[in-house]
C-alpha positions in Angstrom: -10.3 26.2 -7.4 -7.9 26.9 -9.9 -6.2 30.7 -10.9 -7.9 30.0 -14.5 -11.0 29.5 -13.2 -14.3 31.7 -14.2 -14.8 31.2 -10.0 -11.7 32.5 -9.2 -11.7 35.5 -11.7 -15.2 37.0 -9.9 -13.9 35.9 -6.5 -10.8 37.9 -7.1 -13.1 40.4 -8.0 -15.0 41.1 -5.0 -12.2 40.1 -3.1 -10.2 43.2 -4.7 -12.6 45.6 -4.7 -13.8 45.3 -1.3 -10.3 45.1 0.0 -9.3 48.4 -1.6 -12.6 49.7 0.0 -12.5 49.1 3.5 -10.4 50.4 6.8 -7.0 49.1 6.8 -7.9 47.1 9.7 -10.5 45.1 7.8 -7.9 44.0 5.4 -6.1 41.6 6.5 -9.3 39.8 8.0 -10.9 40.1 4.5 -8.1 38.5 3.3 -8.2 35.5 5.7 -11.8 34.9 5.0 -11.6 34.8 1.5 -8.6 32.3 2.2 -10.7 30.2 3.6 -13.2 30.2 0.9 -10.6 29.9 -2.1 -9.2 26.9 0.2 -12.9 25.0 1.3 -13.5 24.7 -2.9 -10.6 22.1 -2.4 -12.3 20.4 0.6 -13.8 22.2 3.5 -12.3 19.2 5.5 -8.8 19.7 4.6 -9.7 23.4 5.7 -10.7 22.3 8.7 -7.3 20.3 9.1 -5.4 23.3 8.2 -7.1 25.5 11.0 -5.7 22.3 13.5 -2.8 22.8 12.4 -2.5 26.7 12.9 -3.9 26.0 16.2 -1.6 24.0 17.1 1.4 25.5 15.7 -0.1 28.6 18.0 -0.7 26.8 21.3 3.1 25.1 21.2 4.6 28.8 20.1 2.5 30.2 23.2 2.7 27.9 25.6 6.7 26.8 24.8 8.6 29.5 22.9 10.8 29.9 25.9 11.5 26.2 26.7 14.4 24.2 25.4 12.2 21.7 23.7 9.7 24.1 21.8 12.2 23.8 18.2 12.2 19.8 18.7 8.3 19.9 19.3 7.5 22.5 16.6 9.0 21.0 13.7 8.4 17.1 15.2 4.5 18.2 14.9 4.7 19.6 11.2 7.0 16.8 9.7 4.8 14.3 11.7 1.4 16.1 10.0 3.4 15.7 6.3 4.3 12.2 6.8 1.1 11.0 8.0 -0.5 12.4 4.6 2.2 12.5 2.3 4.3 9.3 3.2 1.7 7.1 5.1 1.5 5.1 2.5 5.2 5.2 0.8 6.6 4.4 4.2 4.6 1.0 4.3 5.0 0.1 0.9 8.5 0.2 1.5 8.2 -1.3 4.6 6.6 -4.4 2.7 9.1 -4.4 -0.1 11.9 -4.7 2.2 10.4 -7.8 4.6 8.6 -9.1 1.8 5.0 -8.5 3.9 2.8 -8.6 0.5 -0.3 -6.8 2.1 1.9 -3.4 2.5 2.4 -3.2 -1.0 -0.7 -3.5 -1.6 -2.7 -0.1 -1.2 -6.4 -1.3 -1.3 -5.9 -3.9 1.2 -3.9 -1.8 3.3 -7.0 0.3 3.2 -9.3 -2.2 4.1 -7.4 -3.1 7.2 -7.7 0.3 7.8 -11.4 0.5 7.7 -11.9 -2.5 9.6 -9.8 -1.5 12.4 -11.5 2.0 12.2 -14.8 1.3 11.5 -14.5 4.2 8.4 -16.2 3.0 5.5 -13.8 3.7 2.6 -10.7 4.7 4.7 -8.0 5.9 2.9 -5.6 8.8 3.1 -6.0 11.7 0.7 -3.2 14.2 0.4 -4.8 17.6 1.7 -3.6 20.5 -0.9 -0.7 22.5 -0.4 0.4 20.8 2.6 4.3 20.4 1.6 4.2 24.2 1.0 2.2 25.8 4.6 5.0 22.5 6.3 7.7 24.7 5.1 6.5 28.2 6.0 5.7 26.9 9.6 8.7 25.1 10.2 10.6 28.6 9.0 8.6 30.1 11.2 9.7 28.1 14.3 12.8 28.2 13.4 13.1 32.1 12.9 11.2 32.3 16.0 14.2 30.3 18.0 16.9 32.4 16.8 15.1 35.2 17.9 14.8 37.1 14.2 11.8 37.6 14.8 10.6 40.1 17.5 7.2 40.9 18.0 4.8 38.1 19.5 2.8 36.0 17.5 -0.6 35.1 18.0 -2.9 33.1 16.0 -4.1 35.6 13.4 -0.9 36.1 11.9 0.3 32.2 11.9 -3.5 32.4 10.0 -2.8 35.0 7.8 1.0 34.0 7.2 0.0 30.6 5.9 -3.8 31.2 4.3 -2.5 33.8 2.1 -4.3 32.6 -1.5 -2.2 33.8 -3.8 0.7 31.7 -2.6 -1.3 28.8 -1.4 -1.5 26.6 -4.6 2.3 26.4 -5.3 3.9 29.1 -4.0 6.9 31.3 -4.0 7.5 29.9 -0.7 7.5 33.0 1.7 8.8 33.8 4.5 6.8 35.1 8.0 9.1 38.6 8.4 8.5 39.2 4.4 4.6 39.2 4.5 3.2 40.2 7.7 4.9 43.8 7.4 3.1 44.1 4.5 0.0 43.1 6.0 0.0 46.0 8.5 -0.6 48.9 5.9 -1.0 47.8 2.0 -0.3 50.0 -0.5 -1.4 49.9 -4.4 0.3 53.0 -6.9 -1.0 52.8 -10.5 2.3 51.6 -11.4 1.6 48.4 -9.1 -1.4 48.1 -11.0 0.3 47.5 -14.1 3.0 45.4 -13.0 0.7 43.1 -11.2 -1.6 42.7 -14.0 0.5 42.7 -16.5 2.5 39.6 -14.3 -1.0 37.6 -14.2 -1.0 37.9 -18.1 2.2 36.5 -18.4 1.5 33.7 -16.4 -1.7 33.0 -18.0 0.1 33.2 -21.4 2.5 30.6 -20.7 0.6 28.4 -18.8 -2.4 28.2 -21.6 -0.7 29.4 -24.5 2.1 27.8 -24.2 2.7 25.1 -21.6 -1.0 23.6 -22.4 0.7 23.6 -26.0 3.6 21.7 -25.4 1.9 19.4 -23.2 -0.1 18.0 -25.6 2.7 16.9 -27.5 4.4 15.1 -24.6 1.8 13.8 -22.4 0.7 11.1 -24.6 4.6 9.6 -24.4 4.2 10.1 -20.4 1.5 7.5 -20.8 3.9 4.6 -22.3 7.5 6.5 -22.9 8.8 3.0 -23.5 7.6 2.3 -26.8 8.7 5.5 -28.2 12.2 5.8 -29.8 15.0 7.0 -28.6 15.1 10.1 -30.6 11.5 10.9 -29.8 12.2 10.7 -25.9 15.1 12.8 -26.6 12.9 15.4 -27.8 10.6 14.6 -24.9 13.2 15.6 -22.4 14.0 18.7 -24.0 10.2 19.7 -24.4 9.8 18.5 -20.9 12.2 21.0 -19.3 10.7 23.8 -21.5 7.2 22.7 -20.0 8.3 22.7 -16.6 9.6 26.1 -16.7 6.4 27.4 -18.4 3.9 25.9 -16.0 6.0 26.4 -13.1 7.0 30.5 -13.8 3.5 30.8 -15.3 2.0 29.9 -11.9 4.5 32.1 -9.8 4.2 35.2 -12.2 0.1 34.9 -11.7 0.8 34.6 -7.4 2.7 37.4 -7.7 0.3 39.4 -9.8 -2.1 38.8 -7.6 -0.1 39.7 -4.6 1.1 42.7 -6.8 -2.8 43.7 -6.9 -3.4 43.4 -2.8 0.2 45.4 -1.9 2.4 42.6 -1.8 5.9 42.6 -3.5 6.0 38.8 -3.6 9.8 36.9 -4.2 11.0 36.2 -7.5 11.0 32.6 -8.2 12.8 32.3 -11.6 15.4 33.9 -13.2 16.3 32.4 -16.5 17.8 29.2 -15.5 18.2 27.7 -18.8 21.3 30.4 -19.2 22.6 28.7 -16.3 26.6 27.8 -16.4 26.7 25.1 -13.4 25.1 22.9 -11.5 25.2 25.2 -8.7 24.1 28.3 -10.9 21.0 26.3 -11.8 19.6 26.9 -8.2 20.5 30.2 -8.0 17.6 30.5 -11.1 15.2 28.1 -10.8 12.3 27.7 -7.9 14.4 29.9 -6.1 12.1 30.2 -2.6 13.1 26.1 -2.5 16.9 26.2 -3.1 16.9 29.4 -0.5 14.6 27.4 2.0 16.5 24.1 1.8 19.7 26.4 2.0 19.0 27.8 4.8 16.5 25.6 7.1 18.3 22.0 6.1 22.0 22.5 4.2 23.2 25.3 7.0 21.6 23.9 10.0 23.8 20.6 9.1 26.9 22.6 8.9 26.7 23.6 5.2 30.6 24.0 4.1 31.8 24.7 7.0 32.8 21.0 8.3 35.4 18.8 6.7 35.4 18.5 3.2 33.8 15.3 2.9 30.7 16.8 5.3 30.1 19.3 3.3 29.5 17.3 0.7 27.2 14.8 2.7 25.1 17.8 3.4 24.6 19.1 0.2 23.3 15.3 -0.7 21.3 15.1 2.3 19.9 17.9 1.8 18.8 17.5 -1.5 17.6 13.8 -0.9 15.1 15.5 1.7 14.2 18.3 -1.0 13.3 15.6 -3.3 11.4 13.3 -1.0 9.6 16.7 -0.8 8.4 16.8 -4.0 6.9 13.3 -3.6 6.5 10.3 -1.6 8.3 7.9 -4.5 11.9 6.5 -5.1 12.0 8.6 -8.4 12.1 12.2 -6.4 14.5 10.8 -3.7 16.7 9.6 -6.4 16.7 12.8 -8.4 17.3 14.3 -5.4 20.4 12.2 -4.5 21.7 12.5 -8.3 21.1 16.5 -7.8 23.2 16.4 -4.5 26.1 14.2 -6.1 26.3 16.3 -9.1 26.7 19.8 -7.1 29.3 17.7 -4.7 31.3 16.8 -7.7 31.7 20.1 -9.4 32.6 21.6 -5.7 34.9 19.4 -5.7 36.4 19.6 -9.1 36.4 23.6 -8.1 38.2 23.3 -4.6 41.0 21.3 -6.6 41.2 22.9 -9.5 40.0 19.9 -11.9 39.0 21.2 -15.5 38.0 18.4 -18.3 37.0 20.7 -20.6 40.5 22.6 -21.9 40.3 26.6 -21.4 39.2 28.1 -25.0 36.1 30.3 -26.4 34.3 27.2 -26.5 34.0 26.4 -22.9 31.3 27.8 -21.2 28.5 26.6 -23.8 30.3 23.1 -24.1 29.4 23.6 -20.0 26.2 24.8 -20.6 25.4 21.8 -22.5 26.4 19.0 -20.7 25.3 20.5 -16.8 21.8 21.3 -18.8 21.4 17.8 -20.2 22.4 16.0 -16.8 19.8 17.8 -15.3 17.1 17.5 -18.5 18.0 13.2 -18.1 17.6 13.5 -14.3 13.8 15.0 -15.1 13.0 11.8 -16.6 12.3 10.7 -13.0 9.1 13.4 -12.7 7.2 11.6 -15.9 8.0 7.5 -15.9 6.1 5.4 -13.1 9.3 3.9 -11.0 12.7 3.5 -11.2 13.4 0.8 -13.6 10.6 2.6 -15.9 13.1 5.4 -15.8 16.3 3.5 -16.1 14.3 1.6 -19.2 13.6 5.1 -20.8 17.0 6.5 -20.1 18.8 3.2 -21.8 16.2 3.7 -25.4 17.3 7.2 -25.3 20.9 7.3 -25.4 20.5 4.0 -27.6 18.1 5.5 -29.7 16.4 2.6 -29.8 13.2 2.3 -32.5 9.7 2.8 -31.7 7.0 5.3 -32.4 8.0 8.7 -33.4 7.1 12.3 -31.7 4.2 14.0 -32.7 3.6 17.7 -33.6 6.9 18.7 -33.4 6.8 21.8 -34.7 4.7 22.9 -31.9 6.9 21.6 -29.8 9.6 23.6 -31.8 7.5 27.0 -31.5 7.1 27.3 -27.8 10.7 26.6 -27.3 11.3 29.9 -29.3 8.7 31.6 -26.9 10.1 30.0 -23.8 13.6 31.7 -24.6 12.2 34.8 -25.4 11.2 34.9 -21.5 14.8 33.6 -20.8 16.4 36.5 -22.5 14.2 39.1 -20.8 14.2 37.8 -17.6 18.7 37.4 -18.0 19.0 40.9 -19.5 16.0 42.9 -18.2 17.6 46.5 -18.7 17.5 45.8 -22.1 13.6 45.9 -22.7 13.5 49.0 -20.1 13.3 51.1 -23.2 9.5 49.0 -23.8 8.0 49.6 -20.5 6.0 52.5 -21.8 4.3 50.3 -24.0 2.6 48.2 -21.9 -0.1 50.5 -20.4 -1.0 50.7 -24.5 -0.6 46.6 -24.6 -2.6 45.7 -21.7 -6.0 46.7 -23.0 -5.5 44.2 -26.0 -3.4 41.6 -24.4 -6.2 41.5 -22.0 -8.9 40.8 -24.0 -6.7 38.3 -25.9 -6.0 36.3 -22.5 -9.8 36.4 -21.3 -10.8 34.6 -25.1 -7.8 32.4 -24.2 -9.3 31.3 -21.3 -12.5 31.1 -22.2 -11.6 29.0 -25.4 -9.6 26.8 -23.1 -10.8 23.3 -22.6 -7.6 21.6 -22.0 -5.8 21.2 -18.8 -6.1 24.0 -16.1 -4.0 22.4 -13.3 -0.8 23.2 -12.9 2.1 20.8 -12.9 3.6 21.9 -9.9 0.3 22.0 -7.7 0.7 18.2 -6.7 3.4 18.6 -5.1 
């Protein structure tokens, strides 16, 4: 069920008005079972997985918090759920390109053998939804448990409630168990939380179908075959690409939080104007921030983060960015963006720790920086769209050759949104400078409102988000 939905609108609905309406006590329980509903209109199976799971993750918290195995077992179970549905069949293919075993490579036949040795008619392994996101909030979980931050017991309601939380479900922010449940205990709602959170699910809806769906149809079509456009045209592409990203992505985040806004919870910020980034490093300090803080501190830390030898340090930050790109999918492309992300931030901490500067000291410098660290990056993107690796390496090589082929359309669409996307840039860089407009909105809403509902009804495009497959 998707946030743009005409299903989710009036489930949201009753969900909000009866939630507003009962004893405290009720609410988080109203809140689980309308979790459950939002997440059976995927599959009732894979809710029916994701209760295992929970149950699971409960009975080994219960019955081996205190032993010296429990972290081990914890995570071992959740990475071992995510591989089994997210890398099953990655894990052979590679398998059978390495040996040379044909049949691995081959996904249909693999899932033949399958249903012969299975008796399944039809086997084959589907990828339940949001399972790379609830992986990370248990694993947190386990871990905060271990180190003792967190004090009071937990039972199986609040693993439930932590995780089937709809608002976060589809793509997150990733949150964190000692952020939420608090909130849980005693929800709140002013007037002035009403506006925020409404006025955050407009903006989301705004630039996901106003102006992500835009863009998109410009640059899906050169998704489909990139390599017979021209160089200039994938160029263009990239840059629309990034522009895209950022749209669909903070769209769906400023809608989660909305919501959450709307039921009491002060959800985390997940962007905050990355394209006026001026590093590598100062890129993940803006964008999908609930990642680059979990990967900090569950996988780049636990390694030994910077405070091993020099050459460690940077080992982790590639490791750990390998891992957060096999995260994002089970394909060479992500782990190699995630390697090229981890040898980019290794080299400019290294440049900084001894004192390397290419680019001279003058006025010039930190936007001749900003555009080379945001065009590494905006290349490295190319591996999110093209098929495999040498489709990516092919598209990369007509780009900066600017090789011929079939130009761009509709650029001046392309062009338009751009100008939109920076105006969020700017107000999410300098917010005290649009305090003075805040009285205004409670005057906009009423017409931005209807303005977004005709949106959406008049939408017919595309109302998945980008980020939701991951």
């Amino acid at each position: 069920m998707s946030f743009l939905s005409i299903k989710f609108f009036l489930l949201f609905l009753v969900v909000f008005y009866t939630y507003w309406n009962v004893n405290n006590k009720y609410k988080r329980l109203l809140l689980l079972i309308s979790s459950c509903i939002f997440y059976s209109f995927f599959s009732v199976n894979f809710l029916l997985h994701f209760l295992f799971v929970i149950t699971v993750n409960y009975l080994l918290i219960r019955f081996t918090q205190d032993k010296s195995y429990f972290l081990k077992l914890t995570v071992g179970f959740n990475l071992l759920n995510l591989f089994l549905f997210k890398y099953f069949y990655f894990f052979l293919e590679t398998i059978g390109f390495l040996t040379g075993i044909k049949v691995l490579t081959e996904r249909s036949e693999l899932n033949q053998y399958f249903s012969s040795i299975s008796h399944i008619a039809n086997f084959e392994v589907i990828l339940p939804m949001t399972i790379s996101y609830y992986t990370f909030q248990l694993i947190s979980l386990s871990v905060d448990i271990h180190k003792k931050t967190i004090d009071s017991p937990v039972g199986f309601y609040d693993i439930a409630s932590y995780t089937l939380f709809f608002p976060v479900m589809i793509a997150g922010p990733i949150t964190r168990y000692k952020d939420v449940l608090p909130a849980m205990e005693s929800p709140s709602l002013t007037k002035e939380d009403m506006f925020e959170g409404l006025w955050k699910i407009l903006l989301g809806i705004t630039k996901k179908v106003a102006l992500s769906d835009s863009i998109a149809a410009v640059i899906y079509p050169i998704f489909k075959e990139p390599e017979n456009y021209s160089g200039f045209s994938i160029l263009l592409t990239c840059y629309f690409f990034a522009i895209h990203l950022y749209l669909d992505f903070s769209g769906l985040t400023d809608i989660a939080r909305g919501l959450g806004r709307l039921l009491g919870f002060n959800l985390p910020e997940n962007f905050k104007a990355p394209f006026f980034l001026n590093s590598f490093s100062d890129f993940w300090r803006r964008w999908h921030l609930s990642f680059s803080f979990w990967i900090r501190d569950y996988i780049y830390i636990p390694l030994g983060g910077s405070r091993v030898s020099e050459l460690k340090g940077y080992l982790n930050l590639i490791i750990t960015f390998v891992l957060g790109g096999l995260w994002h999918g089970a394909s060479m492309n992500f782990i190699m963006w995630g390697f090229l992300t981890g040898v980019f931030l290794s080299v400019e901490r290294f440049m900084e720790v001894k004192k390397i500067n290419i680019i001279p000291e003058n006025k010039f410098k930190p936007f001749l920086k900003f555009l080379f660290v945001f065009h590494v990056y905006m290349i490295t993107w190319i591996l999110f769209f093209t098929q495999s690796l040498l489709a990516a390496f092919t598209v990369i090589w007509r780009m900066v050759s600017f090789q011929s082929g079939i130009q761009i359309r509709n650029i001046e669409m392309g062009l338009y949104v751009v100008l939109f996307a920076m105006l969020f840039q700017v107000t999410e860089e300098f917010p005290e400078k649009f305090e003075r407009f805040a009285k205004w909105k409670r005057f906009i809403l009423p017409i931005f409102s209807l303005v977004i509902v005709l949106l959406i009804l008049n939408n017919s495009g595309n109302k998945d988000f980008f980020y939701e497959k991951f």
